[in-house]
C-alpha positions as CSV (number, residue, x, y, z in Angstrom):
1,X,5.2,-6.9,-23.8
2,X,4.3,-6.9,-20.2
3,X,7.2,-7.4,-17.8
4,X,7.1,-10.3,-15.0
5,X,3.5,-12.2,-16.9
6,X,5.0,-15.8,-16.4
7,X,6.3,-14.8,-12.5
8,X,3.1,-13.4,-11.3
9,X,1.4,-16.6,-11.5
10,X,3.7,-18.2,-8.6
11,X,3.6,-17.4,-4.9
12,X,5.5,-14.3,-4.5
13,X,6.6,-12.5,-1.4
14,X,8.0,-9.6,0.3
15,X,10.6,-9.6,-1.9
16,X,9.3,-9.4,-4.9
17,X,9.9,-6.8,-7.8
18,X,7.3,-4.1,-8.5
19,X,6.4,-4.1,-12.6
20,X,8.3,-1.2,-14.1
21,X,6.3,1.6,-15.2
22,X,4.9,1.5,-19.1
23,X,6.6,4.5,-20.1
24,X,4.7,6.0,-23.2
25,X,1.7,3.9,-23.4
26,X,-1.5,5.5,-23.4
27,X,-3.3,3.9,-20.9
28,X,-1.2,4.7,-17.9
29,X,-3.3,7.6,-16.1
30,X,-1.5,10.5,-15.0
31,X,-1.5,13.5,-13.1
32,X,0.4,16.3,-11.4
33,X,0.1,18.0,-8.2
34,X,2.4,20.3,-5.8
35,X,3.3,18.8,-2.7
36,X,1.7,20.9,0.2
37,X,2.3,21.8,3.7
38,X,0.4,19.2,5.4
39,X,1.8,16.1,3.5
40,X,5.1,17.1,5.1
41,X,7.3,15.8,7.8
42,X,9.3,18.3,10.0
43,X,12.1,17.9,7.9
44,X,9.9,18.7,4.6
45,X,9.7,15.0,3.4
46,X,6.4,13.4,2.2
47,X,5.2,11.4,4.7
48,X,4.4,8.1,3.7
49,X,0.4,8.3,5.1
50,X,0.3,11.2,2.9
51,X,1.8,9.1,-0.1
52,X,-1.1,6.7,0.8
53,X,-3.6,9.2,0.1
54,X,-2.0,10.5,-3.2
55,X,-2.4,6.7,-4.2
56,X,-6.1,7.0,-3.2
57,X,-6.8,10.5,-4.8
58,X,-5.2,9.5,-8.5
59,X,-7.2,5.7,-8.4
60,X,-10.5,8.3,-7.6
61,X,-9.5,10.7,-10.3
62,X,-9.3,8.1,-12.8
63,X,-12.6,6.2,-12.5
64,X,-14.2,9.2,-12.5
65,X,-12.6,10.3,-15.6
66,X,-13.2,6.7,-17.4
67,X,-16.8,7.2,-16.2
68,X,-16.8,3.9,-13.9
69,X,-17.3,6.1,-10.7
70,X,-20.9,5.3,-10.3
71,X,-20.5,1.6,-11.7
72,X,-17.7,0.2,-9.4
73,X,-17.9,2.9,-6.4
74,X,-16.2,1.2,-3.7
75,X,-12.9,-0.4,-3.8
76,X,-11.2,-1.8,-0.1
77,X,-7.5,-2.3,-0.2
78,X,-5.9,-5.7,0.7
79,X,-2.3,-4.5,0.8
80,X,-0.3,-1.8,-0.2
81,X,3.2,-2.3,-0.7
82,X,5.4,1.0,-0.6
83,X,9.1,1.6,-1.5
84,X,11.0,4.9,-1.1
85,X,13.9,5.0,-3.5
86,X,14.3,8.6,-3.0
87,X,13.0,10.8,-0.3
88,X,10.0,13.7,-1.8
89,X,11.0,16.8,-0.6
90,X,9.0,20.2,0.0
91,X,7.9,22.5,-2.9
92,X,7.9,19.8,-5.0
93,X,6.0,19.0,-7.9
94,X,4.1,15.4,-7.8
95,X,4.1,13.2,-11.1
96,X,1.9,10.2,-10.2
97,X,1.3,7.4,-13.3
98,X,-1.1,4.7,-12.4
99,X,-1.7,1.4,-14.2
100,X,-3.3,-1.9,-14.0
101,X,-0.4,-4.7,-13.2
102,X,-2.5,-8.1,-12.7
103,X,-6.2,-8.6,-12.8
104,X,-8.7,-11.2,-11.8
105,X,-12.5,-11.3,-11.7
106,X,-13.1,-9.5,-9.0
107,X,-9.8,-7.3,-7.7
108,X,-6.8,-6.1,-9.5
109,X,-3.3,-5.1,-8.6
110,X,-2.7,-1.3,-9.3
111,X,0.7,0.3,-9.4
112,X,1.6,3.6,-8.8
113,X,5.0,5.9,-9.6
114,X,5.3,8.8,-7.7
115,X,8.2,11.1,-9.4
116,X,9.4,14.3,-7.9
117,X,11.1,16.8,-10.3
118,X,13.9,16.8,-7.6
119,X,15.0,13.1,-8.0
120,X,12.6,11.5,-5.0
121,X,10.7,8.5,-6.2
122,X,8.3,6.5,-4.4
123,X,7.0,2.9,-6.3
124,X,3.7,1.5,-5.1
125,X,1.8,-1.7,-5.6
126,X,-1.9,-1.9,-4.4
127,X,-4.1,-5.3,-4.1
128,X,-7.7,-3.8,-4.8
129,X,-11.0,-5.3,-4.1
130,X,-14.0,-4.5,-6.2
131,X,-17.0,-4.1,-3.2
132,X,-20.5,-4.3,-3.9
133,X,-22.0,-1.2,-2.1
134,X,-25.0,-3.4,-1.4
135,X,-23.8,-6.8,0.1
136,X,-20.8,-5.2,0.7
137,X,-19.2,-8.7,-0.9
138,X,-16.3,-8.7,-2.9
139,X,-18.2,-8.3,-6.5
140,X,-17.4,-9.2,-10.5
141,X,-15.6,-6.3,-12.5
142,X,-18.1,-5.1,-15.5
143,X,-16.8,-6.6,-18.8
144,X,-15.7,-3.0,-20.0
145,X,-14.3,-2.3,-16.8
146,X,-11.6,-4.9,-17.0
147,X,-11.2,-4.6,-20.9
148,X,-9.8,-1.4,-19.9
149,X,-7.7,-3.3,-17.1
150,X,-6.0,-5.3,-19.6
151,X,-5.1,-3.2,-21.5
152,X,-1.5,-2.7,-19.6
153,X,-1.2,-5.9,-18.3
154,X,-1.3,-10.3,-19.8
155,X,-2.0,-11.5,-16.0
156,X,-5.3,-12.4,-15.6
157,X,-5.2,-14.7,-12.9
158,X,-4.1,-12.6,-9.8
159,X,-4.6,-14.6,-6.8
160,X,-4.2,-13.5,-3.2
161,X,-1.5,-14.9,-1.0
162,X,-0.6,-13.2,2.3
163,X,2.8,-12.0,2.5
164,X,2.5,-11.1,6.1
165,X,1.4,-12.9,9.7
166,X,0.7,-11.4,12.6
167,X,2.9,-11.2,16.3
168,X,1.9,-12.4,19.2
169,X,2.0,-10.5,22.5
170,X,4.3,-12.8,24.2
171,X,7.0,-12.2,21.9
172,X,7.0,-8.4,21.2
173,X,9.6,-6.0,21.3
174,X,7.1,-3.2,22.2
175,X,3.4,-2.7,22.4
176,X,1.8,0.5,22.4
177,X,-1.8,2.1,22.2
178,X,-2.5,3.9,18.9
179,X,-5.7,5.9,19.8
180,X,-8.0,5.8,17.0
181,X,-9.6,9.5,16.4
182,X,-12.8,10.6,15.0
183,X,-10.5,12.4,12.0
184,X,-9.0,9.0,11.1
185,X,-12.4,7.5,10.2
186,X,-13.7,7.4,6.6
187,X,-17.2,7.2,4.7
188,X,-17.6,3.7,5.5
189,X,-17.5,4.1,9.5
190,X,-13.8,2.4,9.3
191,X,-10.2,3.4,9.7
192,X,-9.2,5.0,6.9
193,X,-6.2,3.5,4.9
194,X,-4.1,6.2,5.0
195,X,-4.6,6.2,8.6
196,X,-3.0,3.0,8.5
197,X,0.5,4.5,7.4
198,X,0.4,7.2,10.3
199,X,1.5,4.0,12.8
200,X,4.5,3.4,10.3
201,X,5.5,7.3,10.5
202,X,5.5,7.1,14.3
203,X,7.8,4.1,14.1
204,X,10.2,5.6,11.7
205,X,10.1,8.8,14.2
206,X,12.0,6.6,16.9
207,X,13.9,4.9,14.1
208,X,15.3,7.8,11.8
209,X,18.2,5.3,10.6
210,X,15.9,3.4,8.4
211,X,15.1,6.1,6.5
212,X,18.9,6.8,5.5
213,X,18.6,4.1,2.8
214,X,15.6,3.2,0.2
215,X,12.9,1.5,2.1
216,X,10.7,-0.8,1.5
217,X,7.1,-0.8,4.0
218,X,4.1,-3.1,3.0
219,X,1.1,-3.2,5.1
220,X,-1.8,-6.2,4.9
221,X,-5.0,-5.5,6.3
222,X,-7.2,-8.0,7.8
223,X,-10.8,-6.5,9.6
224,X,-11.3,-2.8,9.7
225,X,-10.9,-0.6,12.7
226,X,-13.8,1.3,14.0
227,X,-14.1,4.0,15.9
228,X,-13.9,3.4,20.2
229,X,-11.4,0.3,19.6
230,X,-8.8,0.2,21.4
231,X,-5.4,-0.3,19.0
232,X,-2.5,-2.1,19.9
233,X,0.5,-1.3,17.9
234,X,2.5,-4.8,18.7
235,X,6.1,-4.8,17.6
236,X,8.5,-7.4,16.5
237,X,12.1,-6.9,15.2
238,X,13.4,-10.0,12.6
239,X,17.3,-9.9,13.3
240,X,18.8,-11.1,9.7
241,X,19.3,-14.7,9.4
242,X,16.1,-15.5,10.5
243,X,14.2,-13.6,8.2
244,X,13.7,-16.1,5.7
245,X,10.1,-16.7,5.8
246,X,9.5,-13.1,4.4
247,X,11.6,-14.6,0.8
248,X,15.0,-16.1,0.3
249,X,16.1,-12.6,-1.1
250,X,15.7,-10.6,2.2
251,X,17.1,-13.8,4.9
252,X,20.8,-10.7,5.2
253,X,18.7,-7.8,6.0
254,X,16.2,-6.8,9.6
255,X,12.6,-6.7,9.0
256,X,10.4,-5.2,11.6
257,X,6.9,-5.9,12.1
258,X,3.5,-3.8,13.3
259,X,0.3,-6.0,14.3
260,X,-2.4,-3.7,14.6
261,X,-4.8,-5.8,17.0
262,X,-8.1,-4.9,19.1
263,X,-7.9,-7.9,21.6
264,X,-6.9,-11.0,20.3
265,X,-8.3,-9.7,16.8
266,X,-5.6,-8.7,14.5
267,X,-6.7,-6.0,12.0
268,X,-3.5,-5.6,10.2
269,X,-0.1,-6.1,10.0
270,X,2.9,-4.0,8.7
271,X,6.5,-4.6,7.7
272,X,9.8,-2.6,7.4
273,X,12.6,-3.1,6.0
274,X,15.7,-1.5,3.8
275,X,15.7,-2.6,0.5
């Protein structure tokens, strides 16, 4: 019934296939929204940090609506995994479908469709954490939390395996400040997520080309980012050939990488790449 059960339970990596979307079944939540001004690019495309913050308005909308909102309040992202198939264009309408793809005890994997009535498509995968807002530990889902988890999914046993490891200094292509601002910092005193994707727009900026083909971006996030740390953006660029330790199926193709570091500390890291 559920597509890729028997493959989630090996090591996957950046190559991997996002589930398809459960068309028809009754517990994929979904909900429609315009596109706005603010979401867009100068050329009218969603932006991908925007994207990130649909992902994160539609996962709110639906605990709240399931009534978990005060029972599971605080949910950290481990990685987000991002392909655009299509490009979302101004005065568009948004059609976003959420679902559960794997569980485990104490996170999930979420996937998220993002349709445009145009033709743009954007496919997301998120690794959530359930937090406690007490210990601030990563804490069990509630039995009739994750009966409603299971519902569109057989994987049970979601583990977490890195996809990503971080560049050195020595090495880099490029390395840049990314100021951190007093906008880009959430509830929780940390760097929002979303703000995350705004480093991966300013790449694409300098590097329109990537964006003439479907793309696949996937960042990993490590410590959080506070507010007064100083960001370095460090860059690598994976020539194809030698890109096989990302998965056998991208070793033709270039994948670029983005280490978000304070110091020697690495907070995050990012990839690119055409899929």
């Amino acid at each position: 019934m559920f597509a890729m059960g028997v493959e989630r339970e090996t090591v996957m990596t950046l190559d991997k296939r996002l589930v398809p979307v459960l068309d028809g079944h009754p517990h994929v939540f979904e909900r429609e929204w315009p596109l706005r001004v603010a979401d867009i690019d100068r050329y009218g495309r969603l932006r991908l940090d925007a994207a990130a913050r649909h992902v994160q308005d539609i996962g709110q909308d639906q605990l709240r609506e399931l009534g978990f909102e005060d029972v599971h309040p605080l949910w950290i992202v481990r990685r987000t995994m991002m392909d655009v198939i299509n490009p979302i264009e101004f005065r568009d309408m948004l059609r976003l479908r959420r679902w559960c793809s794997a569980t485990s005890t104490r996170w999930c994997e979420k996937r998220v469709r993002i349709d445009g009535r145009k033709g743009g498509l954007i496919e997301c995968e998120a690794f959530w954490i359930n937090i406690n807002p007490n210990t601030l530990m990563p804490s069990r889902i509630s039995d009739d939390f994750m009966e409603g988890l299971r519902r569109t999914t057989d994987v049970d046993r979601l583990r977490w395996h890195p996809y990503l490891r971080p560049g050195d200094r020595d090495t880099a292509t490029e390395i840049h400040d990314y100021p951190v601002r007093f906008t880009d910092i959430d509830l929780f005193n940390h760097m929002n997520n979303a703000a995350y994707w705004s480093v991966v727009e300013d790449y694409l900026s300098a590097t329109p080309q990537l964006l003439n083909a479907p793309l696949r971006v996937t960042i990993e996030h490590e410590a959080p980012v506070s507010l007064g740390e100083k960001l370095d953006i460090i860059g690598h660029v994976h020539p194809a050939g030698s890109t096989d330790e990302f998965g056998q199926g991208l070793v033709d193709r270039t994948v670029t990488t983005l280490t978000y570091a304070v110091g020697d500390e690495t907070k995050a890291v990012a990839s690119i790449f055409a899929l």
